[in-house]
DRENDO-1510 file (C-alpha; in Angstrom, 1 decimal, always signed):
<recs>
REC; n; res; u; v; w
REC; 1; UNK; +0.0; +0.0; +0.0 .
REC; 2; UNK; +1.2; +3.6; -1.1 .
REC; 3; UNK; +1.9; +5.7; +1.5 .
REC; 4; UNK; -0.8; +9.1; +1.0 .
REC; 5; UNK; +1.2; +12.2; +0.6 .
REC; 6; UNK; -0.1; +15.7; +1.8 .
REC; 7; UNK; +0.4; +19.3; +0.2 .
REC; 8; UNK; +2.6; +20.0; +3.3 .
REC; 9; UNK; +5.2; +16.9; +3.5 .
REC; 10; UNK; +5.4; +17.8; -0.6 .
REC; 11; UNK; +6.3; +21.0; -0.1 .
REC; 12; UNK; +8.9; +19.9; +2.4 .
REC; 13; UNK; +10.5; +17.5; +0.2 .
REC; 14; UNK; +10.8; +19.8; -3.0 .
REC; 15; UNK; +11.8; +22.6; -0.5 .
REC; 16; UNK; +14.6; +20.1; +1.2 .
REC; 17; UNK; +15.9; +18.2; -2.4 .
REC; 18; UNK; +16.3; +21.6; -3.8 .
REC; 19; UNK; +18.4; +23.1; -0.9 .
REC; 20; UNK; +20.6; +19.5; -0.3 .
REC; 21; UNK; +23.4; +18.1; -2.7 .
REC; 22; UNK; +21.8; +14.7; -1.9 .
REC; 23; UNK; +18.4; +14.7; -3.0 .
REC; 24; UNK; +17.9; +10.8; -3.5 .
REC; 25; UNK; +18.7; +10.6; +0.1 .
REC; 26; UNK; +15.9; +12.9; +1.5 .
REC; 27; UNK; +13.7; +10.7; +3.4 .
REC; 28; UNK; +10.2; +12.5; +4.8 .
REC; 29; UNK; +7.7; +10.3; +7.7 .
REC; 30; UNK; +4.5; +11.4; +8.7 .
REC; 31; UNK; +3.3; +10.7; +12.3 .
REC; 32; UNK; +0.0; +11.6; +13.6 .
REC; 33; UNK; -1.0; +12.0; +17.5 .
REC; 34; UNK; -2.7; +13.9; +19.9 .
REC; 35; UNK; -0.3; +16.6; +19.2 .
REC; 36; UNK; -0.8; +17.4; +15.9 .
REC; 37; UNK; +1.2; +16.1; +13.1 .
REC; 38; UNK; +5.4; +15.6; +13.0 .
REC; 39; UNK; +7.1; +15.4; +9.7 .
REC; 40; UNK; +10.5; +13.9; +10.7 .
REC; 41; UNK; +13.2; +15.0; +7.8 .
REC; 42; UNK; +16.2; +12.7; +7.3 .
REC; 43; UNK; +18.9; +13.8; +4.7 .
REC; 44; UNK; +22.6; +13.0; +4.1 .
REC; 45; UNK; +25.2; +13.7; +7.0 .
REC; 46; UNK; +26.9; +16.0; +4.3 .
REC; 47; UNK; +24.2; +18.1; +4.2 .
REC; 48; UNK; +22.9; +18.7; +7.8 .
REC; 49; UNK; +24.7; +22.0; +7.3 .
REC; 50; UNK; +22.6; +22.7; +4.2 .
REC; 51; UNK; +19.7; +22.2; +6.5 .
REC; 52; UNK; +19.9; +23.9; +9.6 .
REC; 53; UNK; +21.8; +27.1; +7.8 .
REC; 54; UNK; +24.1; +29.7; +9.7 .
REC; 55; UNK; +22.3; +30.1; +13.4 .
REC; 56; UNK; +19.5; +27.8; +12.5 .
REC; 57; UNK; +17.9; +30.3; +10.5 .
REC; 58; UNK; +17.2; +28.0; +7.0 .
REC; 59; UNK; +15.3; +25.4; +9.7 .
REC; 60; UNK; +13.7; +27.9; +11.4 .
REC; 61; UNK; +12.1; +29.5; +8.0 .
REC; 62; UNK; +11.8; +26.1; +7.0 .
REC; 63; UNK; +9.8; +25.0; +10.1 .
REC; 64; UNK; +7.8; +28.3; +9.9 .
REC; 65; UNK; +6.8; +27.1; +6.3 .
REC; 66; UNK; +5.5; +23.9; +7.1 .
REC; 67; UNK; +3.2; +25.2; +10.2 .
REC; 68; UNK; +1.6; +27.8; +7.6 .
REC; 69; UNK; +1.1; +25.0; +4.9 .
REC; 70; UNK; -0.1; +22.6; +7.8 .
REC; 71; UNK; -2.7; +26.0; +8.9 .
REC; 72; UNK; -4.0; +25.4; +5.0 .
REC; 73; UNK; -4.7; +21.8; +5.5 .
REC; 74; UNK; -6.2; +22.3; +9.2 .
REC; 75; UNK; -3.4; +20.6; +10.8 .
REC; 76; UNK; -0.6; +21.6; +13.1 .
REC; 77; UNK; +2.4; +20.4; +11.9 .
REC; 78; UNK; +5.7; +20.6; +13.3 .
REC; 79; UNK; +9.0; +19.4; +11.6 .
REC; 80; UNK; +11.8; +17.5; +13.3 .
REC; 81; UNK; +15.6; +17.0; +12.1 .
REC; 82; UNK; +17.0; +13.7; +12.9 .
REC; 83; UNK; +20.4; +14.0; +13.1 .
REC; 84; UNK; +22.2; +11.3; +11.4 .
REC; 85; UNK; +24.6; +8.3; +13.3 .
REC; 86; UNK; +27.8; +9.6; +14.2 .
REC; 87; UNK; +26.9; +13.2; +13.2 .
REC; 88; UNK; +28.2; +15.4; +15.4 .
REC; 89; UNK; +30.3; +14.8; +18.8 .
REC; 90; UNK; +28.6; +15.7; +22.4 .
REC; 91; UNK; +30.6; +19.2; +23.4 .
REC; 92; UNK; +33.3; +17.3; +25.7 .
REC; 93; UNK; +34.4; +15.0; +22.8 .
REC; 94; UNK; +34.8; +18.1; +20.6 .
REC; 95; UNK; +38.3; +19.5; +20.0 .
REC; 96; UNK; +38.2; +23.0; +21.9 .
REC; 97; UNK; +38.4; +26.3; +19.5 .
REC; 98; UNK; +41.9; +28.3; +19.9 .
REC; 99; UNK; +40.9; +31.5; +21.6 .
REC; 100; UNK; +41.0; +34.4; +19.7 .
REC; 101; UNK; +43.8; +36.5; +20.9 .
REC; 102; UNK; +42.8; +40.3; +22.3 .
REC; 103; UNK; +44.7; +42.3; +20.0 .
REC; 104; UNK; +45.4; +46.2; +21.6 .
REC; 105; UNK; +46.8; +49.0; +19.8 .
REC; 106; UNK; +50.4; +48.3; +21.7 .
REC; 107; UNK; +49.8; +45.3; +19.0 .
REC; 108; UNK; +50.0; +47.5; +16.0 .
REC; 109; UNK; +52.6; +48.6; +14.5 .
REC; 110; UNK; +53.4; +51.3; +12.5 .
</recs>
């Protein structure tokens, strides 16, 4: 049996496979509970970055899209990210950033 498709979770796909350079791996499911309903978007390690955009803001607008297109269908829709296995490490196991030095004017020369 096909799995039915809404306007919604096709917008999210043609949105997503046009942003990623893996579209053949972009992998939408629909769940449905009390809630509302959760689109759970899966896509290629490589392209997480793609995905969630500088600060989160390509998810955000993404996410803001999918509750407007879920108003159109009378349904509350929210939109999840799964991170892919082995994405990133938890902060401890990350190498720590070199601190950016304080540079003063005694710094400068002339």
């Amino acid at each position: 049996m096909a799995e039915e498709k809404y306007e919604y979770q096709e917008l999210l796909e043609y949105l997503v496979k046009g942003l990623v350079d893996h579209p053949e791996d972009v992998k939408v499911e629909r769940k449905v509970d009390e809630m509302g309903v959760l689109l759970i978007l899966k896509v290629h390690p490589e392209d997480m970055g793609q995905i969630i955009g500088r600060q989160g803001s390509t998810a955000r607008s993404i996410r803001t899209l999918m509750r407007i297109a879920g108003l159109k269908a009378h349904a509350r829709v929210n939109l999840k990210i799964e991170e892919p296995e082995g994405g990133r490490q938890p902060r401890e196991q990350r190498e720590p950033r070199e601190e950016k030095k304080e540079s003063s004017l005694e710094d400068l020369t002339i």
